[in-house]
C-alpha positions as CSV (number, residue, x, y, z in Angstrom):
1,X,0.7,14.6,35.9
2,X,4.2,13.0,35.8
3,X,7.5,15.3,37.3
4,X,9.2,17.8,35.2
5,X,12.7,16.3,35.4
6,X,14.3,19.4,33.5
7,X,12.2,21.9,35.6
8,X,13.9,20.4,38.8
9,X,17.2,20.1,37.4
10,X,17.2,23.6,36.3
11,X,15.9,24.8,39.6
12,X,18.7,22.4,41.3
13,X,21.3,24.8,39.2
14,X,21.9,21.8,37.1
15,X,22.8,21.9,33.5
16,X,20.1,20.4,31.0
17,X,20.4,19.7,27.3
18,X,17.8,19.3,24.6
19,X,16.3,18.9,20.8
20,X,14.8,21.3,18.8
21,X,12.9,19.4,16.5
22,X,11.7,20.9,13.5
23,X,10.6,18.0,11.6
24,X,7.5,16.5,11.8
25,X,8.6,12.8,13.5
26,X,7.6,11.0,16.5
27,X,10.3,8.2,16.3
28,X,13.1,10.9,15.9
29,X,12.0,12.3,19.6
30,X,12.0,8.6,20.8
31,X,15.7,8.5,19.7
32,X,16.3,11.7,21.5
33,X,15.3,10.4,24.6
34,X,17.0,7.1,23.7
35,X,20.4,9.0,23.7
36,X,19.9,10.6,26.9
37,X,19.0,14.4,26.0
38,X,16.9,16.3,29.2
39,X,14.5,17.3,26.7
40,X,12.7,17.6,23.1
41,X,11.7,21.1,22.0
42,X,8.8,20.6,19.4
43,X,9.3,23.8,16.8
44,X,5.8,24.4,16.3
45,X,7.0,28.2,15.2
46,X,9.4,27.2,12.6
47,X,8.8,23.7,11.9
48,X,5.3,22.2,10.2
49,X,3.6,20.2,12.9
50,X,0.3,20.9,13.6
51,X,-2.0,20.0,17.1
52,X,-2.2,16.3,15.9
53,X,1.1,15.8,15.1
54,X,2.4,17.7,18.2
55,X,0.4,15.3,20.4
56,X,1.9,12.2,18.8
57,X,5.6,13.7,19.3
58,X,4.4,14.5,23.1
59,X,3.0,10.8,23.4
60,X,6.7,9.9,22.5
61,X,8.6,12.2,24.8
62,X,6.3,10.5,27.6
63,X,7.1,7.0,26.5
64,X,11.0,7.6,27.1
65,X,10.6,9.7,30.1
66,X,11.6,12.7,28.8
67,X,10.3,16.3,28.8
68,X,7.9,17.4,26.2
69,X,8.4,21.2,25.5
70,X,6.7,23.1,22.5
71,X,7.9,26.6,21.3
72,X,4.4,28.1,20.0
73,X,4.2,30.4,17.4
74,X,1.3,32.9,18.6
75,X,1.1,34.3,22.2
76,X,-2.7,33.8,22.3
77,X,-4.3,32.1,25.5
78,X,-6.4,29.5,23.6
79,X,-3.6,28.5,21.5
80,X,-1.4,28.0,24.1
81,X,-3.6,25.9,26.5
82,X,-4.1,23.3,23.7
83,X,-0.7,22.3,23.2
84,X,-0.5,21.9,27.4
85,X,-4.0,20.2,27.2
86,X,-2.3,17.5,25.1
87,X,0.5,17.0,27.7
88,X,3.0,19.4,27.0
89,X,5.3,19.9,30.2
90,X,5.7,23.2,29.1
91,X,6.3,26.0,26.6
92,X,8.4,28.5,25.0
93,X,7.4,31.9,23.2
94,X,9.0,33.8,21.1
95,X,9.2,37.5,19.8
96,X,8.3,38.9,23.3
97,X,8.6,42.4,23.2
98,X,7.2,43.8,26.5
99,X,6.3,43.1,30.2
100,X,2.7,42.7,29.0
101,X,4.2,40.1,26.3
102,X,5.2,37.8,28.9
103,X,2.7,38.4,31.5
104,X,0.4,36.5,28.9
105,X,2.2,33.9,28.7
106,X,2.2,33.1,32.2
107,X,-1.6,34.0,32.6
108,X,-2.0,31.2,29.7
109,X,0.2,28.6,31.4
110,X,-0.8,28.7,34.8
111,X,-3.8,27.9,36.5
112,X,-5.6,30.1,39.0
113,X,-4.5,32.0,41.3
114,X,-1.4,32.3,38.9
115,X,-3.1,32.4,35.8
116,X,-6.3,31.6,34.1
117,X,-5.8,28.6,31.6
118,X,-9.0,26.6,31.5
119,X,-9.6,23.8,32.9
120,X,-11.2,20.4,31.4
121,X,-10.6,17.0,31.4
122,X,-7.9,16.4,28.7
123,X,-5.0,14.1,28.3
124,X,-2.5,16.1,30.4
125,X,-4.8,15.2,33.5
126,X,-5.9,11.5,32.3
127,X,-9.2,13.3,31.2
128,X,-9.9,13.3,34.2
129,X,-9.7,9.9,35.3
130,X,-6.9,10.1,37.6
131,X,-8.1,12.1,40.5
132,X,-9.3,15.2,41.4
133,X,-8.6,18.1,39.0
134,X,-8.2,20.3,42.2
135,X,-5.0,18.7,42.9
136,X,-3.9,18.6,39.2
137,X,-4.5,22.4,39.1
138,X,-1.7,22.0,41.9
139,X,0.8,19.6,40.4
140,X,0.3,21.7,36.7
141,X,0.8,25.1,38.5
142,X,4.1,23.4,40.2
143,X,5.4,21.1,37.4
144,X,4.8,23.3,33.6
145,X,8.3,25.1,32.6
146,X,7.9,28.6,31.1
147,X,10.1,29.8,29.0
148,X,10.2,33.1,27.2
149,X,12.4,34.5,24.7
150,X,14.2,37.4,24.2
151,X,15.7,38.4,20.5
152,X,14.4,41.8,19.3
153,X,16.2,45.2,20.5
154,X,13.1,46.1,21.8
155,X,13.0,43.5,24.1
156,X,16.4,44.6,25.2
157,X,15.5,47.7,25.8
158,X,12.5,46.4,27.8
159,X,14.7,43.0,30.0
160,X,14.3,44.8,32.9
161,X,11.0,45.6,32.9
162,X,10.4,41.6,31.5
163,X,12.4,40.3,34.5
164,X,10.4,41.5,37.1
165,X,7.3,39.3,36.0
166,X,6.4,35.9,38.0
167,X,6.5,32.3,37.1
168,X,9.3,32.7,34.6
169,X,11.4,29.4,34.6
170,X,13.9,30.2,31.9
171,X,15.2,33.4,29.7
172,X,15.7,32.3,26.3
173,X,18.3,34.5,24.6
174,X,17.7,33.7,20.5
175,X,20.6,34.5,18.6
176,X,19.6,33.9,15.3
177,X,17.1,36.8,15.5
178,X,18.9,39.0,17.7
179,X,22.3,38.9,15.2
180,X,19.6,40.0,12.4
181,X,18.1,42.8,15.0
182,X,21.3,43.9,15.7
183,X,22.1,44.4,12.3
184,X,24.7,41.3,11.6
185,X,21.6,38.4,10.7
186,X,23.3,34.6,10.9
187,X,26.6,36.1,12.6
188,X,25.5,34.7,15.8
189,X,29.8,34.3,16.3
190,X,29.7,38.6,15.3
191,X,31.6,40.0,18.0
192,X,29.0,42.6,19.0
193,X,26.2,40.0,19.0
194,X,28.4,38.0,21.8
195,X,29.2,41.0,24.1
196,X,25.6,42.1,23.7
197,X,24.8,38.0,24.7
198,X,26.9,38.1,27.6
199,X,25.4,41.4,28.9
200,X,21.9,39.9,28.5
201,X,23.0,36.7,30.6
202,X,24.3,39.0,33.8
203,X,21.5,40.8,33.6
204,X,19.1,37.5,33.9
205,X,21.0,36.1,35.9
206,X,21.1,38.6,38.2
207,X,17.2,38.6,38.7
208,X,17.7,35.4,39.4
209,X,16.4,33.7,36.1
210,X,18.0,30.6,34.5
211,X,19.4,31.6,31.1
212,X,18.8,29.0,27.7
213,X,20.1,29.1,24.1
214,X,21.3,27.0,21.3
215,X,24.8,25.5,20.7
216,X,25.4,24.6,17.1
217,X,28.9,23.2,17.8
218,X,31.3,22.4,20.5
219,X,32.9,25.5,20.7
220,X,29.8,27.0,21.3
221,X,28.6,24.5,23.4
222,X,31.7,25.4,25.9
223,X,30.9,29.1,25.5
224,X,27.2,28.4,26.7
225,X,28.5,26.0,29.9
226,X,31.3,29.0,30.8
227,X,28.5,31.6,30.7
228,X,25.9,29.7,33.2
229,X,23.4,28.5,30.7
230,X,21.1,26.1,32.0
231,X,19.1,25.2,29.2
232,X,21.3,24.5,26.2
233,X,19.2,23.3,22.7
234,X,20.8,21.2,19.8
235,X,19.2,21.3,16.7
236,X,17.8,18.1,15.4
237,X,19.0,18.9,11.6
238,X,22.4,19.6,13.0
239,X,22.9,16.8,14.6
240,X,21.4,14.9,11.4
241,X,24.6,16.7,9.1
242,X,26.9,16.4,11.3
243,X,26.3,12.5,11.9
244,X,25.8,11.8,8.3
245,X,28.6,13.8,7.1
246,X,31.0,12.3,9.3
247,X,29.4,8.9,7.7
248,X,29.9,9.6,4.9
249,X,33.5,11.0,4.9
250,X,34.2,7.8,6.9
251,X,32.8,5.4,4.1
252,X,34.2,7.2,1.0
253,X,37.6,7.9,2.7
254,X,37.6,3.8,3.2
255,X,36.4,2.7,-0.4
């Protein structure tokens, strides 16, 4: 099992920037490594991709050496172990509500005395073929990122509670569901939405958890850096507008 590079730069206290991708592409997470992001995030909740497709867009986060995350749609153990089977580095859940929630999710990541994923020969341990699955129990244990995600009022109401469970690697705070639980959907800029972000973030923080979000833009981007994130997430169509826009106003403002 290769190294989780963001894992250790995040446990280093080091910044680390990543993709969602949405769209079902391997080539467009080979570019993302290409340009030097941390990691790609492979929306299995919001985007299409299925288990195939998901292992093709892990093959190509392995080819350029960076980390292969998926955000999983269902918090069911089976589910979960096949996207780490096929060589996921790690995973991220959303719409946790409670302790239980997220003890799940770590039971479904980790192997025992963690957790209890099953074990088989599969492709994250060279089916086998690499050595003894003892020690890759070890190295999987050590190396897999878990990331949970907080964006209902109930799980605000439960962080605390949430904070005390093992194993968690990162606190994702997800604003586009929290401005709409909150009672201002898509103002993720709302006022209230960013004072109730920035008392979530002391609160992690002060459990010692790393903290991760989006940034859409660069003012938002600067926000995220000032207020100790260490996971920051681009979004792939973002970055596909912004690029092409700015193309295009280049080429038409020249012709």
């Amino acid at each position: 099992m290769r190294k989780n590079l963001t894992k250790e730069k995040i446990q280093a206290g080091e910044t680390t920037y990543g993709v969602f991708v949405n769209v079902s592409n391997p080539s467009i997470v080979e570019i993302i490594g290409h340009l030097g992001f941390d990691f790609a995030l492979i929306d299995a909740e919001h985007g299409p991709m299925g288990l195939e497709s998901c292992e093709q867009m892990i093959r190509a986060a392995d080819a350029v050496n960076i980390t292969p995350l998926v955000r999983i749609a269902m918090n069911i153990q089976q589910n979960i172990l096949r996207f780490l089977d096929m060589g996921a580095l790690g995973v991220q859940l959303p719409l946790l509500n409670t302790k239980a929630d997220v003890e799940n999710v770590v039971r479904s990541v980790k192997y025992r005395p963690e957790g209890r994923r099953g074990l088989a020969g599969v492709r994250a341990n060279s089916w086998g073929l690499a050595g003894p699955l003892g020690e890759y129990v070890q190295e999987a244990n050590r190396e897999t990122l878990v990331i949970v995600q907080i964006e209902t009022m109930e799980a605000v109401e439960n962080l605390k509670e949430i904070l005390t469970v093992p194993n968690v690697d990162v606190v994702f705070i997800g604003p586009n569901d929290l401005s709409q639980a909150m009672g201002y959907p898509g103002q993720m800029k709302h006022p209230e939405v960013q004072k109730m972000i920035d008392r979530l973030v002391k609160e992690i923080h002060a459990a010692g958890k790393a903290t991760g979000t989006v940034a859409y833009d660069a003012e938002t981007l600067k926000l995220r850096k000032e207020q100790g994130f260490k996971f920051i997430v681009y979004n792939v169509v973002a970055m596909i507008v912004k690029s092409g826009r700015e193309y295009l106003q280049l080429a038409r403002g020249q012709s």
